[in-house]
N, C-alpha and C positions, 0 to 999 in steps of 0.2 A: 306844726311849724316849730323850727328849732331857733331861738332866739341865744344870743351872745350874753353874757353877763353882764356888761356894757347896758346890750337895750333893755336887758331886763329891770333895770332898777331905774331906765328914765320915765318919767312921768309924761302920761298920753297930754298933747297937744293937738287940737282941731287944723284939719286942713282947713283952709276959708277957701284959697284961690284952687278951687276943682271944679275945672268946669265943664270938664272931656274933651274929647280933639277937635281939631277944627275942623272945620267943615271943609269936603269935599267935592267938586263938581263934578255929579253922575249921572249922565243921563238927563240932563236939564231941571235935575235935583238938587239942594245942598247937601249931603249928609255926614253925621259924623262915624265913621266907621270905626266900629269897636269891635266887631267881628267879619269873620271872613262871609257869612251871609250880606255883609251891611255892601257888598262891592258888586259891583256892576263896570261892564265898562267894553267897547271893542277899539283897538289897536293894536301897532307890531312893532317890531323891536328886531337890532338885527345883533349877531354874535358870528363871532369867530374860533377857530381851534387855537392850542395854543402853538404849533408852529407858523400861525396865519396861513395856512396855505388855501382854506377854502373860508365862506361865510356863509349862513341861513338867517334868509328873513323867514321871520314869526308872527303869522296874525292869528289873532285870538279874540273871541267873542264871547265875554264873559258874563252869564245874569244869574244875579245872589250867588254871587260867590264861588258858582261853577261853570267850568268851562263845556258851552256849548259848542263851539264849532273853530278849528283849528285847521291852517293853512300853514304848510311847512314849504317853504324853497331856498333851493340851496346850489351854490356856484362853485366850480373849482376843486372842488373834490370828491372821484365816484364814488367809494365810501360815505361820503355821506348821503349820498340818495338811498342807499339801503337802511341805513341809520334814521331819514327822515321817515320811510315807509312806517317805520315801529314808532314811529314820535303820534305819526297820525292818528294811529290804533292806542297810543296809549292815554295822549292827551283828554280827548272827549272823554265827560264826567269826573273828571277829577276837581277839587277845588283848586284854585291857583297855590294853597300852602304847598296841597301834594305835588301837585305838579313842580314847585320849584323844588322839592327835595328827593324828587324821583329820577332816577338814570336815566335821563331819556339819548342814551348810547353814543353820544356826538359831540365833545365837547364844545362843538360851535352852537347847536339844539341848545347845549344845557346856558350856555353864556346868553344867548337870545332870549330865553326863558327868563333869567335875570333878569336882563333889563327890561324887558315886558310887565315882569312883577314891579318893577318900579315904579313905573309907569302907571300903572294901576293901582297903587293905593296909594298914589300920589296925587291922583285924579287929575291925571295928562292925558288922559283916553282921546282918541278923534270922536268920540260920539258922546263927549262928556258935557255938551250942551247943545245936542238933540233930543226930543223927547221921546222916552220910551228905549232909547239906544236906537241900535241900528239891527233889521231882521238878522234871524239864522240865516246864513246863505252871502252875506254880504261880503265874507272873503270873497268868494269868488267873480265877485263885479272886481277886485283889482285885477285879475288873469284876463278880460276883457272879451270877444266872441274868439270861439276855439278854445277857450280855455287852455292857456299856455302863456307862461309867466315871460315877463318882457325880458329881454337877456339884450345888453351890447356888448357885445367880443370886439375889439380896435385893436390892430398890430402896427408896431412902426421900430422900424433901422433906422439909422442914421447913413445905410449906404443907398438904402434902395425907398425909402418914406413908407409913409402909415396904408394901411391895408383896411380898410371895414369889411368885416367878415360876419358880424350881424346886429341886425339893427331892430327898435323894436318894431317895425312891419314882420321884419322876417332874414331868412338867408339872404345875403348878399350874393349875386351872383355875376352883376359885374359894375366896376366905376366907371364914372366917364371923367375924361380928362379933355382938358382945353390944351390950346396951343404951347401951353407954358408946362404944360402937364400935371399942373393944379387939379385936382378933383374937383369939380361942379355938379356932381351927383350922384346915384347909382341905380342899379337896379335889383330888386327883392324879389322871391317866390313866398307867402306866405305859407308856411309847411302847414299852422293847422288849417287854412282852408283847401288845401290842396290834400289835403287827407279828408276831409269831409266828403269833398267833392267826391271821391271815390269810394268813399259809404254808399254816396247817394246813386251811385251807378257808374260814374265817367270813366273812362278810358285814363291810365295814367298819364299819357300824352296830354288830354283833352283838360284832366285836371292841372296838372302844368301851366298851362296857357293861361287858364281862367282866374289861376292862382297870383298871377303874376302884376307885379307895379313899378313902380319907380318916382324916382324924388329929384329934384333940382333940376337944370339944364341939360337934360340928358340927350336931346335932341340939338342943343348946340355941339358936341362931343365932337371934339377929332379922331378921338381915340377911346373904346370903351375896353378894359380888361377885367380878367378873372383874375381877383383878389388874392384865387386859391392857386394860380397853376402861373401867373404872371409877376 
């Protein structure tokens, strides 16, 4: 250690007031974390590029300090779905130091990472006062059955009005309008059950059908359109 000439001729004085960091809520723990083992934690965090054109949310399930399990989604920009695929493969096993200082190729990844680490040794975690945290695998309870991440796409002119085009059931496939031509509801195909179905053996017609729902007064309708083609 290289000391200044300054410190070298001042006379040691006792710290009194050291008393370590404050404590943290982990896990339905207090701790004080001094090291990157002392951290636990699962929650997500979302980031963006710097032209904003696209954003990824980041869930991350962290115990002692390393990252167990990582869910990448990302909206608005195809590039970055390729970029997430390598976030996936790279995240698992690393500590969260590495992890925030490693390229993970997207500058919307690498901004969500940020604030994710924040998050976490700030002990803002969603499972920062459950016991034990939350299992491996618990990203994937926010993708829901089908596993496929909730997406709303809304479009709207001022010449022709707003469009839903998907909603978190699913594709939109068509609106229903009342007399005034107010939207009162629509109708969905859930893509991922309507792909299962067709694992399971159906007919893609047969899957279609089965797949299919709808939301609000759809049955009052005067008028039901395709979002996409009307």
């Amino acid at each position: 250690m290289i000391y200044s000439h300054e410190v070298e001729k001042m006379c040691p004085v006792a710290q009194g007031a050291n008393h370590g960091p404050a404590p943290i809520p982990e896990e339905a723990k207090w701790v004080q974390a001094k090291e990157i083992k002392d951290i636990s934690g699962f929650t997500h965090g979302v980031g963006w590029c710097a032209p904003q054109q696209g954003a990824c949310k980041l869930s991350l399930n962290v115990k002692d300090g390393v990252i167990q399990e990582a869910l990448v989604e990302t909206l608005g920009c195809s590039g970055m779905t390729h970029s997430a695929a390598m976030a996936a493969e790279i995240l698992p096993g690393k500590t969260i130091l590495e992890a925030l200082n490693t390229d993970l190729v997207c500058d919307a990844i690498n901004t969500a990472m940020r604030e994710l680490f924040l998050q976490i040794v700030y002990g803002r975690t969603q499972s920062a006062f459950s016991e034990n945290g939350l299992a491996i695998g618990a990203g994937l309870e926010d993708l829901g059955k089908g596993l496929r991440s909730q997406v709303g796409t809304m479009y709207g002119t001022l010449a022709k009005g707003p469009r839903y085009l998907e909603m978190a059931e699913g594709y939109v496939t068509g609106i229903a309008l009342d007399e005034n031509s107010e939207i009162i509801g629509y109708k969905f195909v859930n893509l991922g059950k309507f792909t299962d179905f067709i694992k399971k053996g159906d007919t893609p017609n047969e899957a279609w059908e089965k797949a299919q729902g709808q939301y609000g007064r759809v049955a009052d309708a005067v008028k039901i359109i395709d979002p996409r083609q009307e």
